[in-house]
Z-matrix of the N, CA and C atoms (Angstrom, degrees):
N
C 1 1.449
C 2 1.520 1 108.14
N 3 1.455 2 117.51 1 142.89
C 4 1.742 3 121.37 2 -156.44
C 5 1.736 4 71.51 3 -115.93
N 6 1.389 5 122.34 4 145.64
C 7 1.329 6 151.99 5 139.74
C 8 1.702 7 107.68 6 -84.91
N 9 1.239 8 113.12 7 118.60
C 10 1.788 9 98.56 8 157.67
C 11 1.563 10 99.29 9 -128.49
N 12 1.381 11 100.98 10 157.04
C 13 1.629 12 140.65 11 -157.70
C 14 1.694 13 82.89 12 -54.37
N 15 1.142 14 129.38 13 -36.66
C 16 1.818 15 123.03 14 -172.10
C 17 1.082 16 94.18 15 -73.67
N 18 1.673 17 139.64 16 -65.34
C 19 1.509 18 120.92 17 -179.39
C 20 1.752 19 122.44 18 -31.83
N 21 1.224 20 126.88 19 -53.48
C 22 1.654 21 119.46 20 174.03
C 23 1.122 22 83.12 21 -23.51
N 24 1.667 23 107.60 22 -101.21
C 25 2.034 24 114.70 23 -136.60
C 26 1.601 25 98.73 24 -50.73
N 27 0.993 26 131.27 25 -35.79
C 28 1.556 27 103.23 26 159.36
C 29 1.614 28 143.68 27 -69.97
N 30 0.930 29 111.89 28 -24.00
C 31 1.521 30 123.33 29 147.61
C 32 1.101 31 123.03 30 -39.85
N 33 1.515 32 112.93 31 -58.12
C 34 1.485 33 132.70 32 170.16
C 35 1.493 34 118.28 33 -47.91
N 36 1.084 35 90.93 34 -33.42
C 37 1.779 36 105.14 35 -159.66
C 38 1.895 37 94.55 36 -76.85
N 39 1.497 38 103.01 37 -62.37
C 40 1.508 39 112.92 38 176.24
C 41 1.041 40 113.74 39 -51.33
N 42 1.497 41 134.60 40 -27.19
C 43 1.704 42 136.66 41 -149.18
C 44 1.839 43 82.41 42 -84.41
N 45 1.577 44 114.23 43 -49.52
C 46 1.226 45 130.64 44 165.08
C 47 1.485 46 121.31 45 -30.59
N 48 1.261 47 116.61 46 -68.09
C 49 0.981 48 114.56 47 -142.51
C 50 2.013 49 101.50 48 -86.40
N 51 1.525 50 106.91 49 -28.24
C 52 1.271 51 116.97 50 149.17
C 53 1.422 52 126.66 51 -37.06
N 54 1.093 53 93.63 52 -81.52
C 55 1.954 54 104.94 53 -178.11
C 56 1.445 55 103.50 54 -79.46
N 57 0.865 56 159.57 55 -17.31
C 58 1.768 57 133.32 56 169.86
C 59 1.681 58 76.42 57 106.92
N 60 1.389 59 86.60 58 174.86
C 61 1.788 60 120.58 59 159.07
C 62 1.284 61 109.72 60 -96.51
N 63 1.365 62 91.28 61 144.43
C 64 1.860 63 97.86 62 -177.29
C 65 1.946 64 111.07 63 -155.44
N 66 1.061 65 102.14 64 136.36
C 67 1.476 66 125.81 65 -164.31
C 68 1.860 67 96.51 66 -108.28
N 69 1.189 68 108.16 67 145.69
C 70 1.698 69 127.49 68 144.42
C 71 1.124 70 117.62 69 -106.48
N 72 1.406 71 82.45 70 148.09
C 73 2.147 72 113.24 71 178.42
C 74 1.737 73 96.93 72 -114.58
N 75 1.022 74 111.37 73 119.70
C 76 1.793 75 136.21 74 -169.71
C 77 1.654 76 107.05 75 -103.61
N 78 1.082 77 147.84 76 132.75
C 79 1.336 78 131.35 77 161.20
C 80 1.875 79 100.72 78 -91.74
N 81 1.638 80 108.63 79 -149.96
C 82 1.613 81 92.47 80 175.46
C 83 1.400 82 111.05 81 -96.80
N 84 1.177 83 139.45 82 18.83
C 85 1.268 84 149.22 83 141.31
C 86 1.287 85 107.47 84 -47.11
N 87 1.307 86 115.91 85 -51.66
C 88 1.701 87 112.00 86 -158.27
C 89 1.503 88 115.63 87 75.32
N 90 1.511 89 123.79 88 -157.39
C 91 1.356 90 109.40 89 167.17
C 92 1.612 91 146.23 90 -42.77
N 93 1.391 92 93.34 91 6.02
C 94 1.740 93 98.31 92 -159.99
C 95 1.485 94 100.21 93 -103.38
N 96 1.514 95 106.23 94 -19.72
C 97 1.403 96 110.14 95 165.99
C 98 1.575 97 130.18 96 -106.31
N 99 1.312 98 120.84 97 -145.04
C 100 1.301 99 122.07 98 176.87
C 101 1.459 100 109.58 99 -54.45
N 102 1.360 101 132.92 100 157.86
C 103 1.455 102 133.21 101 -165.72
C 104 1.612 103 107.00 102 -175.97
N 105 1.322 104 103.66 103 91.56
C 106 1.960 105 132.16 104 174.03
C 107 1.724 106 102.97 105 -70.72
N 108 1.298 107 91.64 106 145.34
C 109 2.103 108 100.42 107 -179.01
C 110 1.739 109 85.38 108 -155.06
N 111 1.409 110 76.10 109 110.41
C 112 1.763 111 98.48 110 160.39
C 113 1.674 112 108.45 111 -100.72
N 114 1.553 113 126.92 112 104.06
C 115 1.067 114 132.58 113 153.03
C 116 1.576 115 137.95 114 -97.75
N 117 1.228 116 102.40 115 117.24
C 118 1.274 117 109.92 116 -171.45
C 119 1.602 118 127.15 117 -55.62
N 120 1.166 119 129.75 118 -179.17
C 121 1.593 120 116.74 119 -161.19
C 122 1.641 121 80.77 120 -115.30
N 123 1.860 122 103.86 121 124.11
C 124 1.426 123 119.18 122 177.90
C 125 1.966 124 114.09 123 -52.99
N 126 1.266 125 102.08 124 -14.58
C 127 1.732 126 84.99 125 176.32
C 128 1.404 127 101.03 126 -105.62
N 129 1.406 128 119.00 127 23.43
C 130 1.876 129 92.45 128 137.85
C 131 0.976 130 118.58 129 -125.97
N 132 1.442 131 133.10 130 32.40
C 133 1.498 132 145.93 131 130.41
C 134 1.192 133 103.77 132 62.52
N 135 1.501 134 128.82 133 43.22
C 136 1.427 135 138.84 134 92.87
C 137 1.316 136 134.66 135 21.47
N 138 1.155 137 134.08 136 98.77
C 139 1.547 138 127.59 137 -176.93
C 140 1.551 139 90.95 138 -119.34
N 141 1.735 140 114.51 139 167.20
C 142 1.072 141 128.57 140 -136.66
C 143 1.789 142 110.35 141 -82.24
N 144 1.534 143 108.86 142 -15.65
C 145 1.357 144 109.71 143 172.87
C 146 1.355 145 110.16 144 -93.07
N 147 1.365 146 125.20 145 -15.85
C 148 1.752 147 142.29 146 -176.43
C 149 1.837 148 88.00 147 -61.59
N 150 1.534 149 108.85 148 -57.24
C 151 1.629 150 110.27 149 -165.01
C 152 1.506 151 99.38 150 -64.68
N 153 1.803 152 121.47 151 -48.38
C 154 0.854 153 129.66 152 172.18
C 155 1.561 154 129.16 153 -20.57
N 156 1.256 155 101.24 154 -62.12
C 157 1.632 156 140.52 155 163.05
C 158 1.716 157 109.16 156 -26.18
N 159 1.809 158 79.63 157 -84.64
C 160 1.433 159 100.51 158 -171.36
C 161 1.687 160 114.72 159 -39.27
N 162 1.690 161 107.07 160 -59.14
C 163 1.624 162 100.00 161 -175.44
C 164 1.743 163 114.69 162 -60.13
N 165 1.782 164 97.41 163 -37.45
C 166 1.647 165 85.98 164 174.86
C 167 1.742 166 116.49 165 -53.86
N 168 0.996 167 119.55 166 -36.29
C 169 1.956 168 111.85 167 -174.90
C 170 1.434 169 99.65 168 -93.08
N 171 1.704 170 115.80 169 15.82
C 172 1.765 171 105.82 170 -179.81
C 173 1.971 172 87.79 171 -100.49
N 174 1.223 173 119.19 172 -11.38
C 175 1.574 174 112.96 173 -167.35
C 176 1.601 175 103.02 174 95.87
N 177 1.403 176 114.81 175 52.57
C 178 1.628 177 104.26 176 169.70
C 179 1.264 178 120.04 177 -75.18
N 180 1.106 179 110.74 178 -33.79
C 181 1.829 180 133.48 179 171.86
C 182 1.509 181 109.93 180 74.39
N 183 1.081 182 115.76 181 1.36
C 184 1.872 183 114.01 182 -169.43
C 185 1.883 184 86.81 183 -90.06
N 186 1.230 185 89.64 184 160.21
C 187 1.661 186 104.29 185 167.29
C 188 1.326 187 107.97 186 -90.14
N 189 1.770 188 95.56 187 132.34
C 190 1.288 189 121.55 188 -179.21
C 191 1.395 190 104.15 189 -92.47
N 192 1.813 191 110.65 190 147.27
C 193 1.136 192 112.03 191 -172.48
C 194 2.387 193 84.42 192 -138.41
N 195 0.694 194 115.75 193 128.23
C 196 1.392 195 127.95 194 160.68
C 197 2.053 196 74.40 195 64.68
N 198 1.927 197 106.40 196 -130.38
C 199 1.230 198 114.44 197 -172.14
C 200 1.485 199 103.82 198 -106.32
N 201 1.702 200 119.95 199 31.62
C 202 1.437 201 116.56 200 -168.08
C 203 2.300 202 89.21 201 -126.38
N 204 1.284 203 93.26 202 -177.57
C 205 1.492 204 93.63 203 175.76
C 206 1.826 205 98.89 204 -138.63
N 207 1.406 206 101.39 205 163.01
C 208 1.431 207 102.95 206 -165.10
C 209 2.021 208 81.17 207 -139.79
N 210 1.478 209 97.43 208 123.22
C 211 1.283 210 138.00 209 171.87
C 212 1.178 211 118.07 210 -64.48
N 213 1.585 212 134.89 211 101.03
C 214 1.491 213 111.32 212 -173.62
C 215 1.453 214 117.22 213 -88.10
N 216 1.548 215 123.12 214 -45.15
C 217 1.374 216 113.91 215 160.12
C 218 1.212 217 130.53 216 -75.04
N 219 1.331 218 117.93 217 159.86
C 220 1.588 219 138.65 218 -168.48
C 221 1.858 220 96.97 219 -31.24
N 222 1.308 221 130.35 220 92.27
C 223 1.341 222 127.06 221 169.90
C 224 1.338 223 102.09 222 -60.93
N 225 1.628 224 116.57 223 165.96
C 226 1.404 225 123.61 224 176.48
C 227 1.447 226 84.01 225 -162.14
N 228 1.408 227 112.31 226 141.49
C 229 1.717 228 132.92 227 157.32
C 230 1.774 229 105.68 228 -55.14
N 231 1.110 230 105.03 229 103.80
C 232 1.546 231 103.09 230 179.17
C 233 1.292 232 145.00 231 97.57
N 234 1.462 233 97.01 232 10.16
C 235 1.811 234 126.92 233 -176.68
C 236 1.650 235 93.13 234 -91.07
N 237 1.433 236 103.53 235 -179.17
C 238 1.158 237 108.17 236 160.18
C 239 1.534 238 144.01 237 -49.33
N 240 1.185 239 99.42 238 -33.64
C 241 1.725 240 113.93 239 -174.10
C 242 1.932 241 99.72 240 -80.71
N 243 1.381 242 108.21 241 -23.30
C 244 1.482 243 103.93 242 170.46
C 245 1.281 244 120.91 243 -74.17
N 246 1.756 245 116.05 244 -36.62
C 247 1.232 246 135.93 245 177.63
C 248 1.681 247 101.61 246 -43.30
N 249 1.824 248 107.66 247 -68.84
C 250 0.828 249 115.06 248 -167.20
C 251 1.857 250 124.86 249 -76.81
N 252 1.326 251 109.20 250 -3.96
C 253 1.454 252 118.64 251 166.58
C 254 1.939 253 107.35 252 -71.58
N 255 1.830 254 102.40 253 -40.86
C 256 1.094 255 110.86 254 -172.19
C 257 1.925 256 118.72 255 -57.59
N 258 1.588 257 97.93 256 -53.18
C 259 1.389 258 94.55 257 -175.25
C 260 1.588 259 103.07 258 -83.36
N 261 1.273 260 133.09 259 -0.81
C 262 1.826 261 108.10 260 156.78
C 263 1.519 262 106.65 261 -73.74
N 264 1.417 263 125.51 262 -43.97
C 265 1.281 264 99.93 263 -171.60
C 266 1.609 265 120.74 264 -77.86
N 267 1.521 266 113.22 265 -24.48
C 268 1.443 267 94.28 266 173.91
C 269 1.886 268 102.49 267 -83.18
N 270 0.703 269 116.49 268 6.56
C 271 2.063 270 104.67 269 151.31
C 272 0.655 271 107.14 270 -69.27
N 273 1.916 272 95.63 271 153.19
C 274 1.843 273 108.56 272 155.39
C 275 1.646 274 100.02 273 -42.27
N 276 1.381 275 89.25 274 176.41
C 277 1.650 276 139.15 275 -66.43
C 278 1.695 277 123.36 276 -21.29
N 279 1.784 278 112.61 277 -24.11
C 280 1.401 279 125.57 278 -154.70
C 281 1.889 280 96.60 279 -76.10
N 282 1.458 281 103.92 280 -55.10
C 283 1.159 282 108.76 281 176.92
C 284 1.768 283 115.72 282 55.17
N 285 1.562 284 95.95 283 39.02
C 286 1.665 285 115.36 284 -164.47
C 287 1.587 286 94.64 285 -100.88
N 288 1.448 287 99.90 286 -175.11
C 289 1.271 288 150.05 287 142.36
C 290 1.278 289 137.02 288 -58.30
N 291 1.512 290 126.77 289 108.90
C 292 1.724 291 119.28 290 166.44
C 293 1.278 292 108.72 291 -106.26
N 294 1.270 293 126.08 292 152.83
C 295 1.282 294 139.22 293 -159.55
C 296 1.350 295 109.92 294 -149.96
N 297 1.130 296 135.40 295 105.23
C 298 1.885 297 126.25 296 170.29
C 299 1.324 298 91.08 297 -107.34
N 300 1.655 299 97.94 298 141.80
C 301 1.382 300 131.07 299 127.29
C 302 1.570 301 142.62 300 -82.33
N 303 1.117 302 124.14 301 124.74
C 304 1.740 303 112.12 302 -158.91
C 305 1.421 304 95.98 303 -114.33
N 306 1.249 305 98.80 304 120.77
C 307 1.812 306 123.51 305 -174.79
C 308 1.543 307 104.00 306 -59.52
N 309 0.946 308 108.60 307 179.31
C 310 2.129 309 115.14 308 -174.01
C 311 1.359 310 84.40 309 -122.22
N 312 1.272 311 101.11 310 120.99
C 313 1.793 312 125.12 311 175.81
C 314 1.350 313 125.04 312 -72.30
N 315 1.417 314 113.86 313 -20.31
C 316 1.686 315 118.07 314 139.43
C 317 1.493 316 145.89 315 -57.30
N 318 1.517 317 99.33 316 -23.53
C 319 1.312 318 105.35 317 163.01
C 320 1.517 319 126.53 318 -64.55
């Protein structure tokens, strides 16, 4: 089977247009701790700086780093700051998904 360099950006494009766009919420752990995923709903074909976008002009207020956000106090799956990540992305326009992962507290 031949791969050529034009298949990627289409791959990409489909991997897209399937799954929505989707952003992380980081506390200062980063991966080692708590870790939020706002994914957007695949039929409004959304890519990952579009979601990016959207929460920045919805008032997300966290610092953006690339199309992800970085958390300055102690994040937790299910505190307030999740609450409030949760209902911007399932609003218009995102009309997504929140998702936590809860980091291992030994790390």
């Amino acid at each position: 089977m031949h791969i050529s360099l034009y298949s990627i950006p289409i791959g990409l494009y489909l991997f897209h247009t399937v799954l929505g766009g989707s952003v992380t919420f980081t506390g200062p752990r980063g991966a080692k701790g708590d870790v939020a995923t706002c994914t957007s709903d695949p039929e409004a074909n959304y890519d990952d700086k579009k979601v990016a976008d959207l929460l920045e002009k919805a008032g997300i207020g966290f610092k953006r780093v690339g199309n992800n956000f970085i958390i300055d106090e102690n994040f937790i799956c299910g505190d307030y700051t999740f609450a409030t990540i949760g209902d911007l992305c399932q609003d218009p326009p995102i009309l997504g998904v929140t998702t936590c992962k809860i980091g291992d507290p030994s790390i």
